[in-house]
C-alpha positions as CSV (number, residue, x, y, z in Angstrom):
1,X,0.0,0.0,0.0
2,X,1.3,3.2,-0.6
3,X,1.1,6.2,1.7
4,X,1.2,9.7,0.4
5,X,1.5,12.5,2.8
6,X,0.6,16.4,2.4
7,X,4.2,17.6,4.0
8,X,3.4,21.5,5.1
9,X,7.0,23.0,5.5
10,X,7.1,25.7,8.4
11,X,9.5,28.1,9.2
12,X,10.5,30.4,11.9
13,X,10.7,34.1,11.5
14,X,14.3,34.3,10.8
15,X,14.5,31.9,7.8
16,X,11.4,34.3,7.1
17,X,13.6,37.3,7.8
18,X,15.6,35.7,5.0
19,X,13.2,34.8,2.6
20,X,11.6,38.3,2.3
21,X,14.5,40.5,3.3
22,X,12.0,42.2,5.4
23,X,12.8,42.8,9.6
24,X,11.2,41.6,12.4
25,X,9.8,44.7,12.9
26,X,8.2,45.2,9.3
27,X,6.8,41.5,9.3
28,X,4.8,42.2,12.9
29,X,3.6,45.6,11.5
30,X,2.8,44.0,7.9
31,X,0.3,41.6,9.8
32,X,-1.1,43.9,12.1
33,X,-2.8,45.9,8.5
34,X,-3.1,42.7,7.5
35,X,-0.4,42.8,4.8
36,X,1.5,39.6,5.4
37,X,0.1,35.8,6.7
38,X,0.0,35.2,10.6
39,X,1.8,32.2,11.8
40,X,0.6,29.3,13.2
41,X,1.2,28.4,16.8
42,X,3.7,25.3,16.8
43,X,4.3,25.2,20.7
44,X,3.2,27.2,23.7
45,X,5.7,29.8,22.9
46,X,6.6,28.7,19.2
47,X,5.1,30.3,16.1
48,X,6.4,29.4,12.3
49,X,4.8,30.4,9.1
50,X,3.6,28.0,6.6
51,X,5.6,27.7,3.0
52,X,2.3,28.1,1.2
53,X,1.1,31.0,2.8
54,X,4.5,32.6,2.1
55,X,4.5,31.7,-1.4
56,X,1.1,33.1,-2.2
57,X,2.1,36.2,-0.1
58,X,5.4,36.4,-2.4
59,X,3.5,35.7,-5.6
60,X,1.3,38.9,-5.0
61,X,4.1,41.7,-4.9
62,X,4.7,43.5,-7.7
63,X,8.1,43.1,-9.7
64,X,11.1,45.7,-8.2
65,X,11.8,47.9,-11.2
66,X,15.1,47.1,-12.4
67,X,16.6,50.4,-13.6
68,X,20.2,48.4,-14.8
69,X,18.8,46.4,-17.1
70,X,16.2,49.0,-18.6
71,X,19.0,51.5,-19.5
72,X,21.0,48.7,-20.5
73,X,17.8,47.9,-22.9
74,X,17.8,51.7,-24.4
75,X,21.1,51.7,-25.0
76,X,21.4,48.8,-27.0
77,X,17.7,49.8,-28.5
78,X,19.2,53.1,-29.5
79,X,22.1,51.4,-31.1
80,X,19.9,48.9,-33.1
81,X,20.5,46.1,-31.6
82,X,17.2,45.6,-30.2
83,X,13.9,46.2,-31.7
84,X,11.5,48.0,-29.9
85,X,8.5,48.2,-32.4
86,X,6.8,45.2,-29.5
87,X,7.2,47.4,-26.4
């Protein structure tokens, strides 16, 4: 017989710390306005976040502008080497 099991990963806020690059300080405030998922309680003094609720948190922010690679874009537009008829 074969088992399958759901495996939820959880992690504690500094692995979380990590993942974002947001501070302790930021996450706390984040979920006070209800920008960022509340942990679950693992032990009586233990919280962790779930991997799925920090995925579908990370999956709603909006791309960083990335100024580099845009003026690296126009400059090779301007010097033909890219057409920009699409954009």
């Amino acid at each position: 017989m074969e088992h399958q099991t759901n495996a939820v990963a959880l992690h504690r806020l500094p692995y979380v710390c990590q993942l974002t690059g947001l501070r302790k300080s930021t996450i706390y405030s984040m979920m006070r306005n209800g920008e960022f998922p509340r942990p679950v309680q693992i032990g009586r003094r233990a919280v962790a976040w779930r991997q799925g609720d920090l995925d579908a948190w990370i999956c709603t922010r909006r791309p960083a502008a990335l100024p580099a690679a845009n003026a690296l874009g126009r400059r090779l537009a301007r010097n033909g080497a890219v057409s920009t008829e699409n954009q």
